[in-house]
N, C-alpha and C positions, 0 to 999 in steps of 0.2 A: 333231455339232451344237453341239460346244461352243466353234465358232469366234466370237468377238463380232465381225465382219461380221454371219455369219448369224445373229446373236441379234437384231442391232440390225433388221436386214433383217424378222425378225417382228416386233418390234415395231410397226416402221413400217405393216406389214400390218394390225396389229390396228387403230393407230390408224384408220387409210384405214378398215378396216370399220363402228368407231366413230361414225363421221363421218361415212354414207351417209347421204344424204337424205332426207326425209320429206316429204309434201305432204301438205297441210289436207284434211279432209274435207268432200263438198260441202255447200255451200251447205242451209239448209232453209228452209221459210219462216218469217218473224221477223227472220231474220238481217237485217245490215247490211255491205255491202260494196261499196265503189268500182269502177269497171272500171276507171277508170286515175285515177292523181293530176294534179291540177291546179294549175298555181301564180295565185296571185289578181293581179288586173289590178295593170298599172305606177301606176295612181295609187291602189289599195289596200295593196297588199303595204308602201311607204314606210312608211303611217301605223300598219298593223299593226307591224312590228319594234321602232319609235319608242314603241309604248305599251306591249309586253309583257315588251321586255326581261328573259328568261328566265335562269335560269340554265342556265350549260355543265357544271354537276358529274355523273358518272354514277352514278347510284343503283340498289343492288340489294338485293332481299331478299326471304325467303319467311317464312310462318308456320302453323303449322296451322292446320287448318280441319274441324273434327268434324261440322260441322253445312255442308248446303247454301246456300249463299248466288247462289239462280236470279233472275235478272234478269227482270222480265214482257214479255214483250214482246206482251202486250195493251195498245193504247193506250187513255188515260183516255178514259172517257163523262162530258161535260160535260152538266150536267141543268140547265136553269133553271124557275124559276116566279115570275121575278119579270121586270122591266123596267125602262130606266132614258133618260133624256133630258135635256137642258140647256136652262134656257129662262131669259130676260134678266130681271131686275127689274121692266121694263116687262110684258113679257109674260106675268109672274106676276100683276101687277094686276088683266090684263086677263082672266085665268082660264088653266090651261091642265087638257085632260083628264084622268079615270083610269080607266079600264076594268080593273073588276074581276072575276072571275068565281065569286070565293068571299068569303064575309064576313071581317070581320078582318082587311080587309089593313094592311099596314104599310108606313106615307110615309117616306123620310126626305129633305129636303131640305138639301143642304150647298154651302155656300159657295165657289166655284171663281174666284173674283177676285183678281186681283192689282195690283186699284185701293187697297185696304188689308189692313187685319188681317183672316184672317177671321172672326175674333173678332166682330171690330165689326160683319162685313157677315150676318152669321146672325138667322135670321128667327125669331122665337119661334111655335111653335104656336097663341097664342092669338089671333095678328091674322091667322089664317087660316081661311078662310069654305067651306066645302064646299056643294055646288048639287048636288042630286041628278035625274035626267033627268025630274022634274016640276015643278020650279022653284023648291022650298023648301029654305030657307038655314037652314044652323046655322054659326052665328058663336060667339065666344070660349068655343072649346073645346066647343060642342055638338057630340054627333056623333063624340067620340075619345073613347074609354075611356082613352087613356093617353096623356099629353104627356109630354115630355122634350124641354128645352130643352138649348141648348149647354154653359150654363153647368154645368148635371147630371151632364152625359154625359162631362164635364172631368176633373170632381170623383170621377166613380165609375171614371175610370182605365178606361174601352174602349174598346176599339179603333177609336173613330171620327175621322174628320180633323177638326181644328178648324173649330169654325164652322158645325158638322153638328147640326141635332135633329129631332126623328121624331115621328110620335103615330101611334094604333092605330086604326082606322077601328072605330065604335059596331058588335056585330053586328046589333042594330035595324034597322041601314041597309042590309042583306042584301048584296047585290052587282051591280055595273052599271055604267051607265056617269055618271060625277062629274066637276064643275068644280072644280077648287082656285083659288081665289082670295086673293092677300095683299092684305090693307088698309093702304096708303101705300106699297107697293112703286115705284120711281121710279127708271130707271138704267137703264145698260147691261150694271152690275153680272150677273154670269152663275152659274148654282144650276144643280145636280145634280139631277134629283126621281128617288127609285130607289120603285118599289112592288112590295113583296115581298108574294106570297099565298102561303102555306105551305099551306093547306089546297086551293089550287086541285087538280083533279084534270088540271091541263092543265100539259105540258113539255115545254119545247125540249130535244131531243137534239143533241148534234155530236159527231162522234168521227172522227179522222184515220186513215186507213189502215194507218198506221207509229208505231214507239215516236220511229223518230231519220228525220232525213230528211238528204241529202247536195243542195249544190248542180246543177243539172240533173237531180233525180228529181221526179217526178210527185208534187205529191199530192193527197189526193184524199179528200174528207169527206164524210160522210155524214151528214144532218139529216131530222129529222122533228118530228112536232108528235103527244105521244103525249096517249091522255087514258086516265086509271085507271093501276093502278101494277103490278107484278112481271109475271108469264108472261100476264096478261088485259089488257096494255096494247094500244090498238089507234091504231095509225096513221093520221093525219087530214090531209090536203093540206092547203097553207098558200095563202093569196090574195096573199104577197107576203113574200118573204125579200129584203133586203140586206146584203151580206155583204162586207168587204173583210180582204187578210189583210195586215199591217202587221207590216215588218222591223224588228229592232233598232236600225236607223238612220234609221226615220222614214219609210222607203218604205214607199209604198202598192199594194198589187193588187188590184185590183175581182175580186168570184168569180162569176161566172152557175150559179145551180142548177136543174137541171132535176129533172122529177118523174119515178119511176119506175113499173113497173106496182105493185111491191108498197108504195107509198104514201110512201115513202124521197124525200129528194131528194138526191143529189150532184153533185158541183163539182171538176174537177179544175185546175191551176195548174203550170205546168215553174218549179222555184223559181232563183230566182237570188242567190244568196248573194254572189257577187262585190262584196262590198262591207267598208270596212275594220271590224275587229269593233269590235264596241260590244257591253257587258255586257248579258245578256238573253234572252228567249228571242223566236222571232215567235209571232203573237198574229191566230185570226179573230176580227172581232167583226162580230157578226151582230143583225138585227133581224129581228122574223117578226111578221105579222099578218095573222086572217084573224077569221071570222066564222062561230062555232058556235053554231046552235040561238039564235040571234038575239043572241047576246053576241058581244061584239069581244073579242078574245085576242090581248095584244101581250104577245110575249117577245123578251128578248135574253139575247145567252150570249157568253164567250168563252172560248175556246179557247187553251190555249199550247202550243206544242210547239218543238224543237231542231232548227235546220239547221246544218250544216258545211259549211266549204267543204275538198274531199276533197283539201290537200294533200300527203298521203303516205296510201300503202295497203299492203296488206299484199302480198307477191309470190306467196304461198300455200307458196314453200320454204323448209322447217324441217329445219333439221342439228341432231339430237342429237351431241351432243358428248361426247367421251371425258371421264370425269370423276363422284367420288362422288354418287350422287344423279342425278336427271333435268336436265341441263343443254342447255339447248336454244337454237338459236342462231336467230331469226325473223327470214327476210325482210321489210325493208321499202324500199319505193320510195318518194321525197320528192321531191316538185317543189319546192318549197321549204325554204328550210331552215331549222331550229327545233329544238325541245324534244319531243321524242317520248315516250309511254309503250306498256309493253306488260304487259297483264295478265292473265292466266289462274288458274282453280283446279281440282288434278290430282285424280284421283281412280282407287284404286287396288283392288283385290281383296280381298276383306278377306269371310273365311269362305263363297266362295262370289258374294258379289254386292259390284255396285262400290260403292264408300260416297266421299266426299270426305275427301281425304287432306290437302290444303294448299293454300294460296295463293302464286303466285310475281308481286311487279310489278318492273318494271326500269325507268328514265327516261334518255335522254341525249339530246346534242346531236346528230344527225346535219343534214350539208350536202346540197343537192341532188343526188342521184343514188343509185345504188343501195348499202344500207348493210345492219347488221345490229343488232339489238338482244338484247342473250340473256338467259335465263329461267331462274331456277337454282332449281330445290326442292331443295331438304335432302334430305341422305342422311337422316334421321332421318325425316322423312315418308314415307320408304317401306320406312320397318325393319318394320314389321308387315304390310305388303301383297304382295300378290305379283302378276301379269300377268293378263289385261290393264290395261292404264293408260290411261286418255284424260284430253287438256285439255280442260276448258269453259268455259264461258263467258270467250274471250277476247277481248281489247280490245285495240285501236290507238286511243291515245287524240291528241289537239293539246294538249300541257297550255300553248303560249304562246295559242293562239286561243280554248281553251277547249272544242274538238269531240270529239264521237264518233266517231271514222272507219272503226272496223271494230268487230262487235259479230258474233262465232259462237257460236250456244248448244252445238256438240258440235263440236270442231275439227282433234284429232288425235288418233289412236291407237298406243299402243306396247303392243310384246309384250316379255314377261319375259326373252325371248331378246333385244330389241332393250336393255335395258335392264343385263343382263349384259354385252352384247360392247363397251357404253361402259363401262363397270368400275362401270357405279351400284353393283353388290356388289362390287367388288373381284374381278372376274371372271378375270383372266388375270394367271398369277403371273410375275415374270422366272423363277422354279424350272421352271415345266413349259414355257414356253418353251425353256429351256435343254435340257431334256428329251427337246426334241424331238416335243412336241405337234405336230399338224399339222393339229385339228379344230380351228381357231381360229372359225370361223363357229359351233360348237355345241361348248362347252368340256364336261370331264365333269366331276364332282361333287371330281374331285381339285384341281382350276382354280378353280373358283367357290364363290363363299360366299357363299350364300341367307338369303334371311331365313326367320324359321321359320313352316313352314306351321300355320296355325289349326288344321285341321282334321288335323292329326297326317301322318305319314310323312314 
């Protein structure tokens, strides 16, 4: 056995064992994942390459990771209690409504013109005239507990756009339905009016089906009109939702929402992302109005959430690879060609139960067609652990387009045996080779050098 043919001959074996394959573990729900990639239309793809111009360098690296770092994949619940509409200078004169349904609301009207400054074009609270639904008027500042002008609101450094000022509806004036009226208003000049009720006990819900969505997946929202708050909130049909969902690029999708038996309404949409990217995310924005216990209830909400367009996905085969540490080499399919990332964090045995061991990301250029990305965690990340190993939370990311295109919360599984016969421990010596070993698939304790178990022996 000590002929170096037959030495080299095992080696080669080991490596080929090394190097067997692995495939991702299924899908669950939450996840994110392409069925196949897509390259974006001939008059998208130009303008994409022209603006992201990525870099070609490959990047590797791991680092510990002690503490979990889980991804939610509950998508956000958008709550309104306020509402908002755009009405002309003219139209301001002539009064426009507020319906309120709790005291205290709060106006603020801002400036959306780009006839001038909107400094100049901001409306001060006190040439504003509120009409209550019996006909009596309170003018300069009756009727607000609190005015704030533009000029205030400048000065006190918050977060309002220029040209913006508010005042607090008197609670004397309970709640109902109100004229706003400005005095001298004139123009085609165009305002913001937002009225926020904090204390209403009424709110538009919206919440998206998904954390990420891919171009051609369904989605699909869910809305309600709740009144009262935590587990005693109860669901109220609406007399009229509008709802459109609008692309980073300025397209429009009208949404129809139907009502369901449990008092819900949803809306689903086949999204089309085929378009060149623009920084952003898309965006429902929704209007709801209906009529409780004789008060009018108008809320609006928006929603944002992230489409991709799915060009490269994962193939689901993973080749560990001979070499110290978990190194792992991950299919991926690219219709297009780009700047790819791949991310995962490993998590290893550690006294009995799996704990997170580390993070590995990797980024390069791959060209259209089928390619590979690899995943190195440090031999050091799993000098105190021992098998099983699983990756999680991993990610196929677009870093030139900016997408999410693959997102698995449990992905793949290695055993301590799988992780030995790639030499993560320094598993097969040339000595016992030489030796004339022949258990290369299950090496014995003279071959391998483990890390030291926790729990003794």
């Amino acid at each position: 056995m000590n002929h170096p043919i037959k030495m080299l001959a095992l080696l080669a074996i080991a490596a080929n064992v090394a190097a067997a394959p692995h495939e991702l573990l299924p899908e669950q729900a939450g996840d994110l994942s392409a069925a196949q990639a897509l390259a974006p239309s001939a008059a998208a793809a130009p303008m994409a390459l022209a603006a992201i111009q990525p870099s070609r360098d490959t990047v590797s690296l791991s680092w510990a990771a002690r503490d979990a770092v889980v991804t939610s994949t509950t998508p956000f619940l958008a709550q309104s209690k306020e509402t908002w509409f755009s009405a002309t200078a003219d139209e301001l004169a002539q009064g426009v409504a507020l319906n309120t349904t709790a005291p205290r609301a709060l106006v603020r009207i801002q400036a959306l013109g780009a006839l001038g400054p909107r400094e100049a074009l901001a409306i001060h609270p006190q040439s504003m005239t509120l009409v209550d639904k019996d006909g009596r008027t309170y003018d300069d500042g009756a009727g607000m507990e609190m005015l704030v002008s533009a000029d205030k609101l400048a000065k006190a450094d918050l977060p309002f756009a220029p040209g913006t000022s508010a005042f607090r509806m008197h609670p004397s004036l309970g709640a109902g339905n109100f004229k706003l009226r400005v005095n001298g208003a004139a123009g085609s000049e165009r305002y913001l009016v937002n009225v926020v009720e904090p204390d209403s006990p009424y709110a538009l819900t919206m919440q998206s089906g998904a954390l990420h969505y891919l171009h051609g997946q369904q989605l699909v929202l869910t809305a309600a009109l709740q009144e009262g708050g935590g587990a005693a909130a109860a669901k109220r049909g609406v007399d009229k939702l509008d709802a459109t969902v609008v692309s980073p690029a300025g397209r429009r999708f009208p949404l129809s929402f139907k009502a369901g038996k449990d008092g819900a309404l949803r809306a689903a949409l086949a999204l089309d992302a085929d378009e060149a990217p623009t920084a952003g995310l898309w965006e429902v924005q929704a209007e709801a109005s209906t009529v409780v216990k004789g008060q009018t209830v108008r809320r609006s909400v928006r929603l944002a959430f992230p489409v991709a367009m799915p060009v490269a996905r994962l193939t689901h085969a993973v080749t560990l690879q001979q070499g110290a540490g978990v190194s792992l080499s991950v299919g991926v399919e690219a219709a297009a060609a780009g700047r790819y990332e791949v991310r995962g964090m490993l998590y290893g045995t550690v006294q009995g139960a799996l704990v997170p061991l580390g993070v590995a990301d990797a980024a390069q250029w791959l060209e259209a067609g089928q390619g590979q990305i690899g995943l190195t965690f440090a031999s050091e990340l799993i000098a105190d652990a021992s098998g099983p190993f699983e990756v999680r939370e991993l990610f196929l990311l677009d870093q030139g387009r900016l997408g999410v295109l693959h997102h698995q919360q449990r992905a793949l599984a290695l055993s301590e045996d799988d992780v030995v016969r790639a030499g993560g421990r320094e598993a097969v010596t040339t000595r016992g080779l030489a030796a004339g070993s022949s258990n290369l698939l299950a090496p014995d304790s003279a071959h391998v050098k483990r890390a030291p178990n926790p729990q003794g022996g």
